[in-house]
C-alpha positions in Angstrom: 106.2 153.1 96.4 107.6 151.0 99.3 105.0 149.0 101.5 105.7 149.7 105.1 107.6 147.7 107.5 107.4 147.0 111.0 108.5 143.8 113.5 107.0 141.5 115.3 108.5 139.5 118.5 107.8 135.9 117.9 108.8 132.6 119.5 111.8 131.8 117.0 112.7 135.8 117.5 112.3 139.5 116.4 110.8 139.3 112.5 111.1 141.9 109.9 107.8 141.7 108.1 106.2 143.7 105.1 102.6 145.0 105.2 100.8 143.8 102.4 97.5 145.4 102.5 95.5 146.3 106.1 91.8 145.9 106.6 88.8 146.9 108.4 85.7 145.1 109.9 83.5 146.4 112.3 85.5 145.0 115.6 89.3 144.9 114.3 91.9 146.7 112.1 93.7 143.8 110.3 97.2 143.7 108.6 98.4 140.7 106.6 102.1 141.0 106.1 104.6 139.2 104.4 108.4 138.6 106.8 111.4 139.2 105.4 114.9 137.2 106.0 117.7 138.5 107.7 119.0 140.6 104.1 115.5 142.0 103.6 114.2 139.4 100.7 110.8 138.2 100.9 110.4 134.8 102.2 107.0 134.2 100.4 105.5 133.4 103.5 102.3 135.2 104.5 100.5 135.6 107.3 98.5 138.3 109.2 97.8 140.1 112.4 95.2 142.6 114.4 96.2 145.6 115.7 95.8 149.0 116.4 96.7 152.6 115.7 98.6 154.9 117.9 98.5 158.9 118.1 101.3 158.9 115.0 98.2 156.7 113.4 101.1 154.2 113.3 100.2 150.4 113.9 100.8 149.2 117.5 99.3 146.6 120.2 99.7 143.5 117.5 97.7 140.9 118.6 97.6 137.5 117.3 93.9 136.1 115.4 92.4 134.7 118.1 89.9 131.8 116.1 89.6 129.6 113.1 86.3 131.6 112.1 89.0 135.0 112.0 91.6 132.9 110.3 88.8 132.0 107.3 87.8 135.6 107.2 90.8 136.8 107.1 92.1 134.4 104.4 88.9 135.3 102.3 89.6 138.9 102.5 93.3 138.0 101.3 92.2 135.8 98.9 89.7 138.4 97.0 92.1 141.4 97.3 94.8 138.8 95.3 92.3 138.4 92.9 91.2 141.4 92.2 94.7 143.4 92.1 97.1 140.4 90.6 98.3 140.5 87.0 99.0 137.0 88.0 98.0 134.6 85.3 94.4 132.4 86.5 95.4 129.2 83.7 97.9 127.8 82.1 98.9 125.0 79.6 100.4 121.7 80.1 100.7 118.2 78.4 98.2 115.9 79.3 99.1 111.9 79.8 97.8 111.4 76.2 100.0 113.9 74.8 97.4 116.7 74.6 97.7 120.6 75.3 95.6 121.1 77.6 94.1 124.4 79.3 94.3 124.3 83.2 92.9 126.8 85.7 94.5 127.8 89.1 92.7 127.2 91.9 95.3 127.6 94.6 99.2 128.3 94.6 101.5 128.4 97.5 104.9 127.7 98.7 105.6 125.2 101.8 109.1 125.5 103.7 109.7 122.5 105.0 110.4 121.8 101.5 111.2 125.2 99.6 108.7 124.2 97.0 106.4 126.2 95.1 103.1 124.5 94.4 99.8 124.6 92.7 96.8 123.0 92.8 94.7 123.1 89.6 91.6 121.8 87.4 91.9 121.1 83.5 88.9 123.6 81.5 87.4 120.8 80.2 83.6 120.1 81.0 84.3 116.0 81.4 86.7 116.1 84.3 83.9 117.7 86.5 86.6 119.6 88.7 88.8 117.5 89.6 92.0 118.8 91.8 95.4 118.0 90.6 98.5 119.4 92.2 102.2 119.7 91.3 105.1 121.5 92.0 106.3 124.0 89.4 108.9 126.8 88.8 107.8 130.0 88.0 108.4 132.3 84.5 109.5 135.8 85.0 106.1 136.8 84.7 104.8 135.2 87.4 103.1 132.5 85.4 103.3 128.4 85.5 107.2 127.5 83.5 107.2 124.1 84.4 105.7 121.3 86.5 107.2 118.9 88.7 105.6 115.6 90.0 104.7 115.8 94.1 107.2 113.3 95.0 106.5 112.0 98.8 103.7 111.3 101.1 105.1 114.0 102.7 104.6 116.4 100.5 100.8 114.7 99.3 99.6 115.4 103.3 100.6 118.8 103.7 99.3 120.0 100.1 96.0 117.8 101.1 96.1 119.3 104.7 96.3 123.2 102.8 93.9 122.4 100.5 91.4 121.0 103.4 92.1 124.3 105.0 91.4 126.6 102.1 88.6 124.9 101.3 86.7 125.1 104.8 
């Protein structure tokens, strides 16, 4: 089944963008939506929007989130429903610096486009690193899981992972 479509007028222009899954709390009917490039593909990036329902029960009157507290909420929400409904793999395996296989769990993945990276952040299953973050960039298998990882390789790149992270975390 196709998920539903609608656009938005934003600063850099009209955006195609794909409803992911709507929501309601007591106050507000939520949408977060995924836009689409000019040929219809999925940019990856996500984001999400109130609104409300016409006569045709169609969505209408988008309205931007309007505080931080929303933006959590709303991120929680997506967060859970990802869990919950994703085949998408929780750990993976990688080669520690001693050489060692080791099991990793996802914590957080996420693509930035200022540098067209895919990147997760991630903990080794081990009791003796006590949860320790580490991040990396990585390419993805077919199925969705971790292929490869690739070494963060600026400051750049370091502040706006950390500066994600922070946000995720709040």
């Amino acid at each position: 089944m196709d998920q539903p479509l609608f656009t938005l007028e934003t600063e850099e222009g009209i955006k195609t963008c794909k409803v992911l899954f709507t929501f309601d709390t007591d106050d507000h009917s939520y949408c977060i939506y995924s836009i689409l490039d000019e040929n219809g593909n999925d940019t990856g990036e996500i984001s999400a929007v109130r609104y409300e329902t016409d006569e045709n029960l169609e969505m209408s009157n988008f309205q931007d989130l309007e505080s931080e507290e929303e933006w959590d909420m709303v991120e929680e929400v997506y967060n859970t429903l990802v869990d919950a409904f994703t085949d998408e793999q929780n750990t993976f395996f990688a080669t520690d610096e001693d050489g060692n296989e080791v099991e990793c769990q996802i914590m957080y993945r996420f693509e930035l486009e200022e540098t067209g990276k895919k990147y997760v952040v991630y903990t080794v299953v081990d009791e003796g690193k006590n949860g320790e973050l580490y991040a990396a960039s990585f390419e993805e298998s077919e199925d969705g899981g971790i292929e490869e990882l690739f070494p963060i390789e600026t400051e750049e790149e370091w502040k706006k992972i950390e500066e994600i992270v922070e946000r995720i975390q709040r």
